[in-house]
N, C-alpha and C positions, 0 to 999 in steps of 0.2 A: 391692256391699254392700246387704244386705234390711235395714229395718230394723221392728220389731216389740215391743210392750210385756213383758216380763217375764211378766208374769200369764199369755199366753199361751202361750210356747217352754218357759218355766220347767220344767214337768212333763214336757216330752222332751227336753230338753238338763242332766241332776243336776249336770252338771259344771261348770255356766254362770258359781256361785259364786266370790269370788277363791279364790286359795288359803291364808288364810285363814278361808275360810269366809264372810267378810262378806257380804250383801247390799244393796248400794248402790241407793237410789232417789231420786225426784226430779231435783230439781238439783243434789243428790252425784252420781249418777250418769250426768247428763250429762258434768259435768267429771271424771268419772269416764274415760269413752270416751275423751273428749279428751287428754288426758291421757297416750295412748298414740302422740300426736302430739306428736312434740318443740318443735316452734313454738308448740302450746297449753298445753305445762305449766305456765305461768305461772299460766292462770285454774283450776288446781284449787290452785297456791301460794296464791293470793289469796283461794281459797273457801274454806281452811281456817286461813288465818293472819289473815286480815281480815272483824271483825263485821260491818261494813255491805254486806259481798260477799256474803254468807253468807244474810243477812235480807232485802236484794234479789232476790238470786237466786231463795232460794225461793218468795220472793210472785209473780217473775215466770211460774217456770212453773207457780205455779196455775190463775194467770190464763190461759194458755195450754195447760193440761191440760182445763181448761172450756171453751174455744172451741178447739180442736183445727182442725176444719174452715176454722175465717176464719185460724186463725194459718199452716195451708196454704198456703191460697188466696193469702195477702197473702207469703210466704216466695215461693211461684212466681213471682207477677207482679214481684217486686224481684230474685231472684238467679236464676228461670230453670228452668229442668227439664230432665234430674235436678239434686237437689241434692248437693251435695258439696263438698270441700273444694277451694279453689280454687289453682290451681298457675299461675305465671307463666314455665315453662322456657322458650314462645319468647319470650315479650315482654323478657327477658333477655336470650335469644341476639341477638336482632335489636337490640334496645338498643345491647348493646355495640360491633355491628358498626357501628349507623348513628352511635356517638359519635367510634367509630375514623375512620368517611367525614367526618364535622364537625371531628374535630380539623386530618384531613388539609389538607380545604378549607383549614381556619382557617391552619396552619404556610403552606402554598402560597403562597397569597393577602397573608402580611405578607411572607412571604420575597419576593416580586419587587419587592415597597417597599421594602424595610427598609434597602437603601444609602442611598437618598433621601431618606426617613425621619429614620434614627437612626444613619444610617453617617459617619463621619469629617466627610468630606464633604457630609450631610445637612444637612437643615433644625435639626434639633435633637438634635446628635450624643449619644449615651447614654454617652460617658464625658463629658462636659463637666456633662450630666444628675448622672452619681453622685457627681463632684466639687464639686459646688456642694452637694449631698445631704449629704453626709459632711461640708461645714463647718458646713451649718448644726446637722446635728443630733448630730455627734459619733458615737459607738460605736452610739447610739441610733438611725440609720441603720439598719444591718444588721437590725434592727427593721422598722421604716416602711416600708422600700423593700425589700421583699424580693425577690430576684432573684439569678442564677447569675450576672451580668455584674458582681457586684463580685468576681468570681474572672476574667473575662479581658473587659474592655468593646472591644475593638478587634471594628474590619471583619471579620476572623477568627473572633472567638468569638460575635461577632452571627449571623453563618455559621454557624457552628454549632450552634448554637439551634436555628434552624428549618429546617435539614439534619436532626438528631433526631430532631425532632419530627414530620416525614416521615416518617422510615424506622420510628419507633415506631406512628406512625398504623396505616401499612401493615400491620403487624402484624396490629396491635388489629381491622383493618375482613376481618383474612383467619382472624381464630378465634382466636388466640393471645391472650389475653385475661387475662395473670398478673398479677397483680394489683403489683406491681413495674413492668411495664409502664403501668398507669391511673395509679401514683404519677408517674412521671417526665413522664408528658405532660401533667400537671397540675403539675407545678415547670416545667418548660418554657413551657408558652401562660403561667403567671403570672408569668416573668419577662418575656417579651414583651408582656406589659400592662404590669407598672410600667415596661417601658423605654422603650415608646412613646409613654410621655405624655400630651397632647392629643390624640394621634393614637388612641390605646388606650381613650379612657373611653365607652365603648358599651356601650349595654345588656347587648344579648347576649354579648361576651365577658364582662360579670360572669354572666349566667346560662350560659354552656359551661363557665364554672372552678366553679361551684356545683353545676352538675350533674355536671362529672370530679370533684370531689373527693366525690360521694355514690358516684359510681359506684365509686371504689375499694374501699369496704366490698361492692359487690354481689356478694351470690352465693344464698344458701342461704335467709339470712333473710327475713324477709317485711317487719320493722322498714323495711327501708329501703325496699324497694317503697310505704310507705305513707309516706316521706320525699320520695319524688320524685311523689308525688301534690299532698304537702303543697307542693312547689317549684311545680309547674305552675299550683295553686290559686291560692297568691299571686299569683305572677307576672301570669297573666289577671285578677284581681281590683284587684291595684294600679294595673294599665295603668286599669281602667276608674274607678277609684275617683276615680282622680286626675284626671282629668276634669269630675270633678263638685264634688270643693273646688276646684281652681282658680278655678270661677267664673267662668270662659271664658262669655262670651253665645252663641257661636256652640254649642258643646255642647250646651247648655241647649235652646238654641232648634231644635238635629236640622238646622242646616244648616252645618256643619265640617266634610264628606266635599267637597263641591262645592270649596271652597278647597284643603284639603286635597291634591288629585288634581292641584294645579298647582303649590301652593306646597311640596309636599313634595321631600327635598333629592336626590334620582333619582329622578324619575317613570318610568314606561315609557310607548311610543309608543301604550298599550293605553288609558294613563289619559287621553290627551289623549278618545278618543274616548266615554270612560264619562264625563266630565266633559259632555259636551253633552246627556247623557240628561236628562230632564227632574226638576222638583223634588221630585215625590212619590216618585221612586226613590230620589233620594238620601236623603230623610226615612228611608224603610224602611230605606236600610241603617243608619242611623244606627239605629234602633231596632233590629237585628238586630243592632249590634255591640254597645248597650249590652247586652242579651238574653245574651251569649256572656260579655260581659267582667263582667259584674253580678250575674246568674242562675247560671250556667252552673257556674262556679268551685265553688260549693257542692255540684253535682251529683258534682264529682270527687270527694267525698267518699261519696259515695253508695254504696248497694249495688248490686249487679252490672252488673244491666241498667238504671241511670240512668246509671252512669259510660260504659255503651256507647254512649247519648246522646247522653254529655256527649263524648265521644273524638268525635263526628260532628259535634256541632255546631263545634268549635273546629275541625278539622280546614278546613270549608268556609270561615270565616275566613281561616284561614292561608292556603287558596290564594287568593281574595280578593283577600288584603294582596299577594301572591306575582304576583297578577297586573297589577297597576297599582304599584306600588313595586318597586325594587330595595332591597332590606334584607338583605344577606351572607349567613349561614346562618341568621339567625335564625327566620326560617319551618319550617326544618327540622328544627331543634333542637326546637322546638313540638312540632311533629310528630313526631317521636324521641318527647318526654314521654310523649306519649297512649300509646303501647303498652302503659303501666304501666295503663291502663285495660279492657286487652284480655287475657283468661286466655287457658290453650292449648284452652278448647274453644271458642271465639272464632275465634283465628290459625288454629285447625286446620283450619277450615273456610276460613279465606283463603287458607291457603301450599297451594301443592300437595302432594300425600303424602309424595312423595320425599324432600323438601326437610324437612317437620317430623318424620318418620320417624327423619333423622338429625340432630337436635337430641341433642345432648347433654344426658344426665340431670342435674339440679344435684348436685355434689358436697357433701354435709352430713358436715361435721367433728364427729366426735362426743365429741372429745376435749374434758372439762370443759365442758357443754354449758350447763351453770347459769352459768357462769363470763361464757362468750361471751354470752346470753344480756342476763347483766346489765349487761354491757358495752353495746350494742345499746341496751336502755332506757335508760341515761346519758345517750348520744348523743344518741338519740331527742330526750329532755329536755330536753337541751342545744341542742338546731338551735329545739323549739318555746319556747322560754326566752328566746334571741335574736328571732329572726323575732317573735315575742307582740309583745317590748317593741317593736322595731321600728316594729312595726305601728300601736301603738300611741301612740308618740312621732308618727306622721304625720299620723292622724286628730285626735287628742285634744290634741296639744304638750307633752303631762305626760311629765316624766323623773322616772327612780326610779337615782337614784345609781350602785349599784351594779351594778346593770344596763348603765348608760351606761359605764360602766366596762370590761365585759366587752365592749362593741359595740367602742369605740375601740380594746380591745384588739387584738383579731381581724379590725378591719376593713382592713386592710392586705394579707393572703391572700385577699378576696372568696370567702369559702366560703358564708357567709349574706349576701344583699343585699339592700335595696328596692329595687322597681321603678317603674313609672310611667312610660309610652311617651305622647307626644303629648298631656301636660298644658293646653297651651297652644296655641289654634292659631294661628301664624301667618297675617297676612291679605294678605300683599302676598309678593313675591318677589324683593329685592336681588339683583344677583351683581355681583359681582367682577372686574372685566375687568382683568389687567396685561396693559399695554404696555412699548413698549423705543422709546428712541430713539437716533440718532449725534447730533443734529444741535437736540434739543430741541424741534424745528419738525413732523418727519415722525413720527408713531405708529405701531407696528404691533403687534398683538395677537397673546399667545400664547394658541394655543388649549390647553383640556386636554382628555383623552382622553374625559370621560364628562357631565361637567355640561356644563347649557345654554353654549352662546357661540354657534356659528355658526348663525343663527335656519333655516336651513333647512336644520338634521341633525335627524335625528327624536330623539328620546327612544327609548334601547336600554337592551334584557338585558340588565345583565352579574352578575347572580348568580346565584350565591351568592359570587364575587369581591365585595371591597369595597373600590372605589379609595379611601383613606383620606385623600388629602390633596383630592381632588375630593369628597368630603363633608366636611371641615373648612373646607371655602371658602365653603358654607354657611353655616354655624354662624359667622364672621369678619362675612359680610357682614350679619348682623344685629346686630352692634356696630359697636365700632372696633377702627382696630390698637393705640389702647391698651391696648385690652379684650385682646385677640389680639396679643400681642407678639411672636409667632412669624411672625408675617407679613411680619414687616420681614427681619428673619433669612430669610427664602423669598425675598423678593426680591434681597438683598443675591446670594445663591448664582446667582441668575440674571446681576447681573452680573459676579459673578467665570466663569459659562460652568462650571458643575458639572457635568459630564456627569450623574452621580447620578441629582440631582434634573431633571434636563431631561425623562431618560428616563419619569418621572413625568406628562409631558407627551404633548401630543398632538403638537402642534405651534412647530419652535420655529424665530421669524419671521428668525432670524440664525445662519443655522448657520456662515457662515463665524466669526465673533467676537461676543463679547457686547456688547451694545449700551453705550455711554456713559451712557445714561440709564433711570432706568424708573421708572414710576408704576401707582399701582391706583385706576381709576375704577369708578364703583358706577351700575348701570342697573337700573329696573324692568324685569325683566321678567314675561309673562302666555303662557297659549296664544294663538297666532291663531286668532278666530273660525274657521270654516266658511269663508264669505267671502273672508277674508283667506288664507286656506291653499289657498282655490282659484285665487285670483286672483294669487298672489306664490309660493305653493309653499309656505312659509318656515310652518313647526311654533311660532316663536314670535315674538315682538313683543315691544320692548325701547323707555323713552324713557332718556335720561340724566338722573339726580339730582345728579350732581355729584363732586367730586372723594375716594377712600377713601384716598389717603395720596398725597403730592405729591412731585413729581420728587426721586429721590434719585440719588445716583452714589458711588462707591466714594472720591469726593477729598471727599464729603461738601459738595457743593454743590448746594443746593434752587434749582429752579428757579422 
């Protein structure tokens, strides 16, 4: 498309006029053009129905009728050359496919827990869960706790769940992308958070249910493309924000990475060694993640080539975090986001031809288009309405009633969340060691499959898997089991010999019979120096603090 002033074509093109006859100029005739784009008919509704649109507009492009040349120049250097309307068909295509690979992850990943978990026989079985749920809260339940397991809560139908949820991924990650489908895998992964309880309250599965439940509107419109901008923005903003009210001195002071990379709750074998780097490194990163989570967030908002930036900057982050932590999908999902950052003249240049050639054109329903439309800005309003006040209850601690009202309503779905990752940094590193005894006298320790215990296994990979009850052991040993009441319940199934939950284990010290006795002792531990790792082998160093819950047995005699 050429584009050129009126004054000039005008006299070889008679016909150029509407049909009737109008001559449209100015900022009429900008949203004029527009106009003939279905996603922009709103800005000629608003230029002729709303006075302050109207009297803005036109003073703006005065102003830029006069400065032609810099309004050029400054259009180039922000969205790029050529300019035009910007379309996101692969950042879509690829969206839906990498949400289908995240949910798959995410079903897989609880399904090989979920007996020992939340099954019968688990730690903290989900019909025991919905029965205590239902007395306290009455009918008002089916509310609160929303989930498919108050229609079959057995080992069966927990099965079933995230068998679904599979087979629905599969789908989703192979093109099939009905939108029926993005509804079900989203009642599915949200029953599987309210059922998991403790085990379920993670960041990122509130942001995978935030972003499945935006993605089920994705298609055509643009409204929500600029809804999962608005999610990413957050999301990176609050992590860093929060940081900085907490009031954390280590933050403040840019030396939290160094702690951090030992006391975080699955380090990798990667972190031990970026942790011996020296201190101006870790300063810089420290400043390069306030940079990303501080700056950055607002770039997402930005025109063309700042958000392509900003998709770069946050990206080297995530691998970063991806390379010294084990954190489940949530790196990826990050990364999923960014796309929305990226048009197809962007992608087209990364995907090979082949591959973007056959992307599918967006299908745009035309049927009552005002209608859907209005629909779309509702929403819109409605996700910035929440999230605003939100945001604003964090920062400020001012509530507005009715607002507060709407939050509690809906917050039970996780469709709008806050976020804030690693508010606080821990300084030290607790864990958790259970033992078993016959004899009260002889200890022996069960190992688990992923956190520290035996000081000379290294720190491993294992995600985007997220052992859920080996990072819950974490989170235990920085209280107590008062705090953690679920802990006692974990140990009690150790000594009834649950198979379940054993499997959940790495190591288990009695395989003929479960022990008589068992208790959970709490040790610091740190990485070994350099020194100590050459000299002993052993990745970490532990002293004992003392006792985290004291011999129990199933005849309920303390030792």
């Amino acid at each position: 498309m050429l584009y050129a002033p009126y004054q000039e074509v005008g006299p070889h093109i008679p016909n150029i006029p509407l049909e009737d006859g109008k001559v449209l100029s100015g900022a009429h005739a900008v949203f004029g053009a527009l106009d003939s784009v279905q996603s922009k008919r709103w800005m000629m509704w608003s230029y002729k129905h709303i006075a302050a649109v109207a009297s803005f507009s036109a003073a703006a492009y005065g102003v830029i009728a006069r400065h032609r040349l810099f309004a050029y120049r400054v259009t180039s250097l922000l969205w790029g050359i050529p300019l035009g309307i910007e379309t996101y068909r692969a950042s879509t295509w690829l969206f839906l496919r990498a949400l289908g690979a995240i949910y798959l992850i995410a079903f897989a990943s609880f399904g090989v827990q979920a007996a020992g978990l939340i099954g019968s026989s688990g730690i903290l079985p989900v019909a025991d869960f919905l029965r205590s749920t239902r007395e306290y809260f009455g009918t008002a339940a089916y509310w609160n706790v929303p989930t498919l397991f108050w229609l079959n809560a057995s080992n069966a139908g927990v099965k079933t769940d995230w068998i679904a949820g599979i087979c629905l991924s599969v789908f989703l990650l192979l093109g099939v992308n009905w939108r029926p489908i993005r509804l079900a895998l989203f009642l599915l992964y949200l029953s599987i958070v309210i059922a998991g309880q403790v085990f379920m309250t993670y960041q990122w599965d509130a942001l995978l249910l935030e972003a499945g439940f935006l993605a089920i509107f994705l298609g055509s419109s643009s409204v929500i493309i600029r809804l999962f901008r608005w999610l990413l923005c957050r999301f990176i903003f609050l992590s860093g924000a929060v940081k900085l009210l907490s009031g954390d001195p280590s933050w403040r002071s840019f030396t939290a990475l160094p702690v951090h990379y030992q006391t975080q709750p699955l380090p990798t074998s990667l972190a031990w060694y970026i942790y011996q780097l020296p201190a101006w490194f870790h300063r810089a990163s420290v400043g390069f993640l306030f940079f990303v989570e501080l700056v950055v967030p607002f770039l997402v908002l930005a025109p063309r080539r700042i958000r392509i930036f900003a998709a770069m900057a946050i990206t080297v982050l995530q691998v970063l975090i991806f390379l010294t932590g084990n954190y489940a999908f949530f790196n990826i999902l990050t990364l999923s986001l960014c796309l929305f950052l990226l048009d197809d003249l962007v992608l087209g240049r990364l995907l090979p031809k082949k591959v973007f050639d056959r992307i599918p054109a967006t299908v745009t329903d035309d049927r009552r288009p005002h209608i859907r439309n209005a629909l779309y800005g509702c929403f819109a309003a409605f996700v910035l309405f929440v999230s605003g006040f939100q945001m604003v209850g964090m920062f400020s601690g001012l509530h507005w009633r009715p607002a507060d009202a709407v939050i509690r309503a809906i917050s039970p779905f996780e469709i709008i969340n806050t976020y804030g990752l690693f508010a606080v940094m821990t300084t030290s590193r607790p864990e958790i060691v259970i033992e078993g005894s016959n004899d009260g006298v002889t200890w022996l320790a069960y190992e688990f499959k992923y956190k520290p215990g035996d000081l000379a296994r290294p720190p491993t990979w294992v995600e985007p898997h997220q052992p859920r009850l080996d990072w819950q052991m974490w989170f235990a040993a920085l209280g107590n089991y008062r705090s953690d009441p679920w802990i006692i319940q974990f140990m009690a199934r150790l000594l009834e010999g649950s198979g379940d939950v054993l499997r959940l284990l790495g190591r288990n010290p009695f395989p003929d019979a479960p022990p008589h006795y068992i208790r959970a002792m709490l040790y610091e531990y740190r990485f070994a120096t350099p020194a100590e790792k050459k000299s002993t082998g052993n990745w970490w160093h532990k002293e004992l603090r003392g006792v985290y819950v004291p011999a129990i047995s199933l005849r309920g005699q303390n030792q």
